[in-house]
C-alpha positions as CSV (number, residue, x, y, z in Angstrom):
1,X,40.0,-8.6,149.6
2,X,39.9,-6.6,153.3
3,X,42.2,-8.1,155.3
4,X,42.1,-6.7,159.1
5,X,44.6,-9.0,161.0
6,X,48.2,-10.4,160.8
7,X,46.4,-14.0,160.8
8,X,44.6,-12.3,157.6
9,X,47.7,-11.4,155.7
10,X,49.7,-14.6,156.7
11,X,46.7,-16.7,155.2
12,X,46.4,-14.4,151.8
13,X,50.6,-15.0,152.0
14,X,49.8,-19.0,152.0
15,X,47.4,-18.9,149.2
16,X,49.4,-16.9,147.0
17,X,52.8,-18.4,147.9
18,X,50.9,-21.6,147.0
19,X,49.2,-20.0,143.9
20,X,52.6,-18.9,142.3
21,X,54.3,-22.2,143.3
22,X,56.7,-20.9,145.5
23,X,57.9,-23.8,148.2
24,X,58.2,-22.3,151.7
25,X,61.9,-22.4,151.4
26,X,62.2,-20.7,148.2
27,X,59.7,-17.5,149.3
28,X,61.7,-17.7,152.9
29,X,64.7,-16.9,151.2
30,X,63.7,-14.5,149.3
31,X,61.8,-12.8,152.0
32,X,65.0,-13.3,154.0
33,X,63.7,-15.3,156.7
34,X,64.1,-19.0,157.8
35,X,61.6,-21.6,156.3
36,X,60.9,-22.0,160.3
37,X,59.7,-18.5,160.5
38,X,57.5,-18.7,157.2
39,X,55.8,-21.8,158.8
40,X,54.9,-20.3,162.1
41,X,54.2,-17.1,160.4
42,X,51.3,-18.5,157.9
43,X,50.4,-20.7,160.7
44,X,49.4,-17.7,162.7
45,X,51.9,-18.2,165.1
46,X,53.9,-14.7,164.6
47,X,52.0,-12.1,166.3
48,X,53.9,-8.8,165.2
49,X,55.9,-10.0,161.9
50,X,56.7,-6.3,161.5
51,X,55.0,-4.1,158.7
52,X,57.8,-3.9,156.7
53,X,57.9,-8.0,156.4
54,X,54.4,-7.9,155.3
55,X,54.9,-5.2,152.9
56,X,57.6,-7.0,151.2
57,X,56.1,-10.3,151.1
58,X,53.2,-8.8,149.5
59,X,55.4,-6.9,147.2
60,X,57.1,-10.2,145.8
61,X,54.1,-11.8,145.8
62,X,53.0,-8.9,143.2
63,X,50.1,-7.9,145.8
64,X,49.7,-4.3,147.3
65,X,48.5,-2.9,149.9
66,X,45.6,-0.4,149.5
67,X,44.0,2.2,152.2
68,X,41.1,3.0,153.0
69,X,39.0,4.9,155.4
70,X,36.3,2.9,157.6
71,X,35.4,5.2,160.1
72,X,34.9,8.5,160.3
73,X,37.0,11.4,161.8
74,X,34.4,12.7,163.8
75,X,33.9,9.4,165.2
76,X,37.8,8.8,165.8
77,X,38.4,12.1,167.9
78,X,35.5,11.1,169.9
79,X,37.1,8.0,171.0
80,X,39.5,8.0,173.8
81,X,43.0,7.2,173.0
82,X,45.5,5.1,174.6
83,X,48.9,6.7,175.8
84,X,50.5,5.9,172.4
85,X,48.1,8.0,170.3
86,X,45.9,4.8,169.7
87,X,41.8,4.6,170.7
88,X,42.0,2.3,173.7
């Protein structure tokens, strides 16, 4: 599954949550968040839940993450950047 957006992985969070039969306040606290978090979260509602909350939710959830290239490097130096190293 390509996922591309935080809504992305708070939906694939949902399902497999769901999947495994977690309740909401069982994952939160084992993600060590509040059940009120964990409902705005995979309702979309978080828009920077941090990289390392996602990794770890994943990582209970016995997903991974996996990289890959889309574009190429030619095509990514061509493209201006933003101050913070990012293409604007």
């Amino acid at each position: 599954m390509i996922v591309d957006s935080v809504r992305g992985y708070a939906q694939l969070i949902r399902q497999r949550r769901r999947a495994l039969g977690l309740t909401q306040h069982a994952f939160a606290n084992r993600l060590g968040v509040s059940r009120r978090w964990l409902i705005e979260f995979e309702n979309g509602k978080v828009d920077n839940p941090g990289f390392a909350t996602i990794l770890h939710a994943l990582h209970l959830l016995g997903l991974s993450l996996d990289v890959r290239q889309t574009v190429t490097i030619d095509r990514l130096a061509a493209e201006p950047s933003s101050p913070e190293g990012r293409p604007a």
